[in-house]
Each structure stands twice: as C-alpha cells, then as structure tokens.
C-alpha positions in Angstrom: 7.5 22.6 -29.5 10.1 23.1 -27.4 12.2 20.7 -24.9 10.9 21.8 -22.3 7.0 21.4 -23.5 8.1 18.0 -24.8 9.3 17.4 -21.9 6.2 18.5 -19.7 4.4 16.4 -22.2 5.6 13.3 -21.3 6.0 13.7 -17.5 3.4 11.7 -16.3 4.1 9.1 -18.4 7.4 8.8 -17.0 6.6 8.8 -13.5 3.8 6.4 -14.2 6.7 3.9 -15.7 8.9 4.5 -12.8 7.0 4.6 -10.1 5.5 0.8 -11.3 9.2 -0.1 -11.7 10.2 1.3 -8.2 6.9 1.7 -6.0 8.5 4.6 -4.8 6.6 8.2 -5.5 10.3 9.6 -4.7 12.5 7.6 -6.3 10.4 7.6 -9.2 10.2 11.4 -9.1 14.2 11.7 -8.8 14.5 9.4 -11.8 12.0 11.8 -13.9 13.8 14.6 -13.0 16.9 12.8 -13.8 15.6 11.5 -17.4 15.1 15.4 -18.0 18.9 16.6 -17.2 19.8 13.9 -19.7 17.3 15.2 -22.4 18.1 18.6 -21.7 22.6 17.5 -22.4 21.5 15.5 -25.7 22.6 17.7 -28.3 20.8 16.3 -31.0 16.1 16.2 -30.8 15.9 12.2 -30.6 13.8 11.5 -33.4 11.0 10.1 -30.9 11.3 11.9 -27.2 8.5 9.4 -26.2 10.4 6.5 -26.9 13.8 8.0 -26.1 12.6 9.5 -22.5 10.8 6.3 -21.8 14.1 4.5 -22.5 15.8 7.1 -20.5 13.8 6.9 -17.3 13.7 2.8 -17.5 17.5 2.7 -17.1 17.4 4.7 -14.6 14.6 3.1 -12.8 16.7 -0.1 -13.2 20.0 1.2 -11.4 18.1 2.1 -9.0 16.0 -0.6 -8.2 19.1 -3.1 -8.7 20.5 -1.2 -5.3 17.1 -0.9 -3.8 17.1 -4.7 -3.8 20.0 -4.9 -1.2 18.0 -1.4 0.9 15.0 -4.1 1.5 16.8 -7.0 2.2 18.0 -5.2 5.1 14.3 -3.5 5.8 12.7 -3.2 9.2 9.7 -5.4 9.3 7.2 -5.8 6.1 8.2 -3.7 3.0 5.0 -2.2 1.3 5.3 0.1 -2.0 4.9 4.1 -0.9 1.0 5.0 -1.1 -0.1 6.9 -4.6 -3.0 8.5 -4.1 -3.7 9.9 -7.7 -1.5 7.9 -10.9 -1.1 11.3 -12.9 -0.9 9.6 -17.0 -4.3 8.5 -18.1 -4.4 6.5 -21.1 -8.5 5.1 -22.2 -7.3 2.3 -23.9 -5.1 0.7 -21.3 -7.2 1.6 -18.6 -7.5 -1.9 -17.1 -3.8 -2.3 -17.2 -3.0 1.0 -16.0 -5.4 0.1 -13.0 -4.6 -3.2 -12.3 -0.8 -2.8 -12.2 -1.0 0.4 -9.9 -2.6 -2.1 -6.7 -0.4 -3.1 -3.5 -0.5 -6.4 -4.7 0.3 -6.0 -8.3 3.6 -4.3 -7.2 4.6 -6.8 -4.5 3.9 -9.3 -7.1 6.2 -7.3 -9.3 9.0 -7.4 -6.4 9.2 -11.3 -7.5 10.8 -10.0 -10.8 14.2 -9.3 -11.7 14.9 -5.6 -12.3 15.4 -6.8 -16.6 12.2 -8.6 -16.3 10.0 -6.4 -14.3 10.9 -3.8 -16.8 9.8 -5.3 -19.9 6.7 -6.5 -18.3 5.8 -3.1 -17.2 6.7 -1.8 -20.9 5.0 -4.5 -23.0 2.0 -5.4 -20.4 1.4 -1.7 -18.7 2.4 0.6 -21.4 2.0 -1.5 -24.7 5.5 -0.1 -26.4 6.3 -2.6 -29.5 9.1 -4.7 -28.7 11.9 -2.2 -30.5 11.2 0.3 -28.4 11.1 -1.9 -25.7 14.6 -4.2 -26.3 16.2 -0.3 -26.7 14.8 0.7 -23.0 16.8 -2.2 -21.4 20.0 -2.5 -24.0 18.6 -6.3 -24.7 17.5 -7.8 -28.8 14.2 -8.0 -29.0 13.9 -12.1 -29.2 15.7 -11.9 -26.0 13.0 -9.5 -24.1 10.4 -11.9 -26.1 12.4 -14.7 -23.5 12.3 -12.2 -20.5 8.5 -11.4 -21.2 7.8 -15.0 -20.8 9.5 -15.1 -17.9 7.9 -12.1 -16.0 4.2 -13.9 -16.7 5.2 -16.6 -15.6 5.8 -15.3 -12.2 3.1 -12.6 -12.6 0.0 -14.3 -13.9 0.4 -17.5 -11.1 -0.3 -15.4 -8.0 -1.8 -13.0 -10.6 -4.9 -10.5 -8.3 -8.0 -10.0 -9.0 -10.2 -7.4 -8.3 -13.8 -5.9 -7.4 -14.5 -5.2 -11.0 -18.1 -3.5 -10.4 -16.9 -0.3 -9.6 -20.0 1.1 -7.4 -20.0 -2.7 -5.7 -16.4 -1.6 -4.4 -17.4 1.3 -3.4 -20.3 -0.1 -1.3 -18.5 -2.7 0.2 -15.5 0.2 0.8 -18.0 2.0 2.6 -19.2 -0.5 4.9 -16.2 -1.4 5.8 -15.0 2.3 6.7 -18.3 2.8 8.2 -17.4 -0.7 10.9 -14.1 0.8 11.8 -15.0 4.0 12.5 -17.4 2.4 14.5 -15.5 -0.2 16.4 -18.0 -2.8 14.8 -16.5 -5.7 15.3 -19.0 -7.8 13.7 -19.6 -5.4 11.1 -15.9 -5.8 10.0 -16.2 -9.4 10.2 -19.0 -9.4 7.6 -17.3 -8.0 5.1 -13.5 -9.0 5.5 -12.8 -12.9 3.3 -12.0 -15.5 5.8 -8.7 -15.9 5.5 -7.9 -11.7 5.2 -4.3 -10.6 5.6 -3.7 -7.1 6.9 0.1 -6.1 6.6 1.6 -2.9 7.9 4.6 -1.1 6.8 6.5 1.0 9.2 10.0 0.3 8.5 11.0 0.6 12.1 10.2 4.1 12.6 6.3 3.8 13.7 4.5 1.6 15.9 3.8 -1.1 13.5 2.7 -5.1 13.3 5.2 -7.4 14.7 4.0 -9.7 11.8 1.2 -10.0 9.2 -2.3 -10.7 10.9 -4.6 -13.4 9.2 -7.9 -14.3 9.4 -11.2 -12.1 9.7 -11.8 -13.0 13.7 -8.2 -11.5 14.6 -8.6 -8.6 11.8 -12.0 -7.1 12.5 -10.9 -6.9 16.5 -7.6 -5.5 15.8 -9.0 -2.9 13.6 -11.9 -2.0 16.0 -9.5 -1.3 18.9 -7.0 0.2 16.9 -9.8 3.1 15.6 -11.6 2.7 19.3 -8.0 3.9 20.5 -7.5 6.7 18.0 -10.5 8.1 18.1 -10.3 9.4 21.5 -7.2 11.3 20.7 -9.0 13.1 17.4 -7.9 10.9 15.0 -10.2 10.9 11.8 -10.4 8.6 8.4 -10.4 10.4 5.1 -11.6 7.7 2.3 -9.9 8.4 -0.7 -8.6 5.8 -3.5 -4.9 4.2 -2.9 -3.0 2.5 -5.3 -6.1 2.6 -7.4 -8.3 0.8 -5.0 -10.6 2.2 -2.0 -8.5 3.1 0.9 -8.1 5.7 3.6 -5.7 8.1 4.9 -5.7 8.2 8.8 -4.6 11.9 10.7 -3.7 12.5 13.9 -6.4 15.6 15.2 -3.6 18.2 13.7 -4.9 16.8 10.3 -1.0 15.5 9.8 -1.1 12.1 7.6 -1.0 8.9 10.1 -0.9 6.0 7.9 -2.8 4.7 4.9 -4.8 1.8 4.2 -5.1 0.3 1.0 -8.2 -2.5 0.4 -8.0 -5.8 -1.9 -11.6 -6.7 -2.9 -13.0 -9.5 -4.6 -16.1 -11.6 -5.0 -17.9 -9.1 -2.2 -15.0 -9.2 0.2 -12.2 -7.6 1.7 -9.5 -10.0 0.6 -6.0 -7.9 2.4 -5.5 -4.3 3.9 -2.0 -2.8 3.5 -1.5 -0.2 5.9 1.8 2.1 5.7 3.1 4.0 8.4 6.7 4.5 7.8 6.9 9.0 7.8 9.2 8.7 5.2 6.9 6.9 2.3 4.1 9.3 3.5 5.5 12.7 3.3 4.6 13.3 -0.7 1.3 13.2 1.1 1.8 16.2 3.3 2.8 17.0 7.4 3.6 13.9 8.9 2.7 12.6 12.0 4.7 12.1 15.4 3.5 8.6 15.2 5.5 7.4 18.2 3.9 10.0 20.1 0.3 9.5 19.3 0.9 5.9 20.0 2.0 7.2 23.4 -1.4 9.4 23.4 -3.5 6.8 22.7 -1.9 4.9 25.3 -2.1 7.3 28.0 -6.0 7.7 27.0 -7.0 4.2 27.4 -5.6 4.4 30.7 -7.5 7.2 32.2 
C-alpha cells in the first residue's frame, strides 16, 4: 500500500481526533492536511502510520488549540464549537463514545481541559489507544498521562451530559419540537423544552445574535416562536438533520443559503439546551452562507408592513 492510500486510510480518523480536540471542522481539516505534509517528508515508513499520524495530528491539534485559547478569550459574545453535521470515522465498538463526545456539550465540557489533558482524554476515553501510544502523541511518560487522565475525568465526568438514549424517543421528541417552531406553538414548545432550558447562540459578532444566554422554558418557547414567526415570512425554511450527533436543524434564508444551526440536548423526554450558531465563518464547510444582517433587516422590515 502506498502513502498516499495509508494516508487516505486513516483520514477520518484524524479529523475525528482533531476536530474533538479543536471543535473546529477547519482547523481540524488544516491540521489533517498538515499531519500529511509531515508523513509525506518522513523518509523512513513509521512502523505503525496509525499510531504515528495520530501522534502527528494531536501535536498539532495542540499548538493550535494552545493559541486558540487566547482567540476566545477575546470572542464576541458566547463561543460554541463549529456545527458537524456528519463525524466521517465510524468505529462499532466505540460507538457510544464516538457519539457522546461529538455533542455541543461534550466539547464545551472539554473547553474546561488543558490542551495536555483534553488530549489524553480524547485518546484514551474517545479513541481507546493504550497508554504508549498515547504518552508518544503528547511527548509525556506514560504514569504521567495516567496523572493527566485522572485529571481530565475529574473535570469531565462532574458536569458529565447525558443523553436521550432511546434513539426513536429522540427522534419523536426532535420532531415535535421542530413541528412547534415551525409553527409558532408556543405552548407546544413549552411542552417539550425542561424547565430550566438554556438556548445559547453563537455569532461571534458578525450575526444578529443573543445578547446573553436565555433560560427557562416560558422565555424559550416565545423567543423561538417569534423568531421562526419572523422568518418565515421572508422564506426561511428548517431542514432537520443530526448536529453534533444529536437532532438539530439547519435554518436557510429562501435562497436555500445556510442561516444558522441548531443543535438539541435531550434527556428524560425533554429538551434540556439548544445551541444555535450563526457566526458565517463556522458555517461555511456547510455551503453558501447567508447575509444574516440583511435578512435580519428583511424580517424586520416584514413585521412592519
């Protein structure tokens, strides 16, 4: 086999691994691509490309999300991972963790890491590499990612999510909850969203976004009837499709040009949060992008007629 199919081979493993180390689809795409140029200079075959691509692509990850940390300190309103609509390495055996970890709130919970310790986690936890393989991917002895593993479930498994785990009972309850917004059911929302629901929205400063987090179901299920009541008289439609592994939606303007996303937590038969991105430049892997700004404007200018 030859680099290149090696290569190939391993790809969406790689970008699986970075993009739970970064929850960004292009950042983790630039560090695939970069783990490649690196494997195409080695002169000598590594005697494992798995382990040595992996190891590769984790540095990387790590430089980058050690400068990322200073990007979001100085972010424009709530920072949300970039929307992944489809995680592209499959793996039956660590389905539940490949799942699980791939949520909005897995990866904010991951943000609580440092960049050391969120890589192990995601190494040992996600992925399942032995602790060699692991201790050579972040240049630390194996008793001391032991120490850092410890560490990263620590933080992880206190504010630890849970999830819908009935698959077709998610769907239902993803379905009536579409079904309310499109509608502008208020109490249709209400029904199905957890008393104390959070809906955050990410927009970095460069859509019309939240001023702050909204909680509660009350305040939720009206904000999210007028917001569709608006946007559907400017030809705005929902397409239901999963997010981060969970139900969601991807909202377009009437050109069909991506709008936002939504992303839904559920548990015990309720919508628990809603992370909604906005910001054009975590939504273009997704296709056009909305003027945002200017269907905002739209909307307006409808509501006033």
């Amino acid at each position: 086999m030859s680099r290149t199919e090696e290569f190939q081979e391993f790809r969406p493993l790689l970008f699986s691994l970075s993009y739970r180390l970064l929850g960004s689809v292009a950042e983790a795409e630039d560090a695939v691509q970069e783990a490649w140029l690196r494997y195409e200079a080695t002169p000598t075959r590594p005697r494992s490309p798995r382990a040595f691509l992996s190891a590769v692509v984790t540095r990387i990850s790590i430089d980058v999300l050690r400068s990322a940390r200073v990007r979001r300190e100085q972010y424009v309103g709530e920072w949300l991972p970039e929307p992944l609509l489809a995680d592209p390495y499959e793996d039956p055996a660590r389905s539940a963790e490949l799942a699980d970890s791939l949520s909005m709130a897995a990866l904010l919970l991951l943000e609580r890491l440092s960049p050391l310790e969120r890589a192990v986690f995601v190494l040992r936890e996600v992925f399942a590499y032995d602790f060699a393989d692991v201790a050579a991917a972040v240049g630390r002895s194996e008793a001391a990612c032991r120490q850092l593993l410890v560490r990263a479930r620590n933080h992880i498994h206190s504010g630890r999510p849970r999830f819908q785990a009935d698959r077709r009972a998610r769907d239902v309850l993803a379905a009536r909850f579409f079904d309310a917004f499109r509608d502008g059911d208020v109490e249709g929302l209400r029904a199905v969203l957890a008393a104390d629901v959070q809906l955050v929205g990410d927009a970095g400063g460069k859509a019309p976004a939240l001023s702050r987090a909204v909680v509660g179901a009350d305040k939720v299920a009206r904000l999210l009837a007028a917001i569709f009541a608006g946007l559907a008289r400017v030809g705005a439609t929902v397409e239901q499709r999963e997010v981060n592994g969970q139900p969601g939606a991807i909202l377009r303007d009437r050109e069909g040009r991506v709008a936002f996303t939504f992303a839904l937590d559920l548990l015990g038969g309720q919508v628990q949060a809603i992370h909604s991105v906005g910001n054009p430049d975590k939504l273009r892997h997704l296709g056009p992008v909305a003027d945002a700004w200017a269907l905002h404007r739209e909307v307006k200018e409808a509501r006033g007629r």
